[in-house]
N, C-alpha and C positions, 0 to 999 in steps of 0.2 A: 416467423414471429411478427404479426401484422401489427400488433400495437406497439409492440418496442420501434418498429419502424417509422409507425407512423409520432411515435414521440420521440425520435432524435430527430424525425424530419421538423419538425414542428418546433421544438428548440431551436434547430438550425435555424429556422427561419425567423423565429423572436432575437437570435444573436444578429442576424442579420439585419434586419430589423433598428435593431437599439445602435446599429452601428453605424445609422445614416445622418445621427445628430454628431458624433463622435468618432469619429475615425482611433481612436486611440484602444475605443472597445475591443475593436476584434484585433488589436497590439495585446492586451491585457489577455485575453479569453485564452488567446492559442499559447501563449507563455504558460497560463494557468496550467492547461491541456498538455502539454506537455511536464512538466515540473509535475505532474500526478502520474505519468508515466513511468518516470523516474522514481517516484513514490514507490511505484508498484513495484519496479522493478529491486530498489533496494531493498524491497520486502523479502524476497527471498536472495541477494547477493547477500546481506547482511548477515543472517543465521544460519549460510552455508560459510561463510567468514568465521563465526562462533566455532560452530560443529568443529571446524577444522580445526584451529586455535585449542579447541578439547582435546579434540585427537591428540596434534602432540602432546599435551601437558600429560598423557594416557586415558584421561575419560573417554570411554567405548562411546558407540554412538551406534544405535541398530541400525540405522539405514547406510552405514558403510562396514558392517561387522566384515562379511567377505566378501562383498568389492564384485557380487552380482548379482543382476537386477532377476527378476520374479521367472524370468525361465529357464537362471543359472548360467548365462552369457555374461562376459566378463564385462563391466563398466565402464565408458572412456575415462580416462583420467590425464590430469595435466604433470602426477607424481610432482617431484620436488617445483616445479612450478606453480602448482596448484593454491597454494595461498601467496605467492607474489601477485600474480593475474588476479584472484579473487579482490586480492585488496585494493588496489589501482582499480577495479572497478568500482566499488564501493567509495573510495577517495574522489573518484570523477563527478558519480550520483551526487552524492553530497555536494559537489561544486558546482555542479551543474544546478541544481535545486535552490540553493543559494542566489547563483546569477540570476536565474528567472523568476524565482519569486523575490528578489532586490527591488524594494520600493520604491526606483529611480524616476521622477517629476521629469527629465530630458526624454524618457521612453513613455513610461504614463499616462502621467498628467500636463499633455501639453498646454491647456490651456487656462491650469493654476489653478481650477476650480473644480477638480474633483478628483479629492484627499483619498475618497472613496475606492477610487481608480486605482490609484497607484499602491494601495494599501490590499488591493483584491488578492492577489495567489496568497496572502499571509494569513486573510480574513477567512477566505473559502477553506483551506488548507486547515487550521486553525478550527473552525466550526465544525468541520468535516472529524477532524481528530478528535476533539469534545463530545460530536453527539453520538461519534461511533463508540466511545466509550461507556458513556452515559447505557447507551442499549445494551453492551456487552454486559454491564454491571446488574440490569436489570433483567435480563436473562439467565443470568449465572444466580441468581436469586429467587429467579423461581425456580430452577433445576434442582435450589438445596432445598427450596422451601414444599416441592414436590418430591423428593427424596424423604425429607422426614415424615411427610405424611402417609406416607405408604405404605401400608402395613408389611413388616418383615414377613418373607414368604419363604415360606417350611417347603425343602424337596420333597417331592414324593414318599420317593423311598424312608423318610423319617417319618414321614405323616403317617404311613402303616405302621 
């Protein structure tokens, strides 16, 4: 992938870059960078935390109905562990997310004059959640609005 390459090389070097007036940038950038790691990652600790939380309550859930995977070998599982570990991971994300996107002026903004700085993982984080939404919304609305347009289509076998 030559262009993806050659655009984080090239980011990389605009961060570095911006980080010659400011030493505090690349304190900000890599917190950021990380705190969306965590993002990501609570992204799926989070609704494996739900799913289970279903399980007991008895809500099925297809992808643990019998506990193995697509060639019939049996699943790891943590059993009666499996939602204490899930949730102290989930509990840490969360804490961890928090501390590094915490808009603390001592790590920041060292030099009092840029609010901007210090407000960055909440801002980017923040925008990033807005516009991902904004497009999901506007996708999910052509898919209805290209579903009703489509003429209902008659099976074959009826069409004879």
């Amino acid at each position: 992938p030559i262009v993806t390459a050659v655009v984080v090389g090239v980011g990389a070097a605009l961060a570095l870059a911006a980080d010659l007036g400011q030493a505090a940038v690349f304190t900000a950038l890599s917190s950021l960078c990380i705190a969306m790691l965590y993002l990501a990652y609570l992204g799926v600790t989070g609704p494996l935390l739900l799913t289970r939380l279903r399980a007991v309550r008895g809500v099925p859930s297809a992808a643990t109905a019998d506990g193995t995977d697509e060639h019939g070998k049996p699943l790891f599982s943590l059993g009666k562990w499996a939602i204490p570990v899930n949730a102290v991971a989930v509990l840490y994300q969360v804490v961890a997310i928090v501390n590094l996107a915490w808009p603390r002026a001592s790590v920041y903004d060292l030099t009092g004059h840029t609010w901007w700085l210090r407000w960055s993982a909440v801002l980017f984080i923040g925008i990033t959640l807005v516009l991902g939404y904004l497009v999901h919304r506007r996708l999910r609305a052509a898919a209805t609005t290209l579903e009703a347009a489509a003429p209902a289509q008659v099976p074959a076998a009826e069409a004879a």
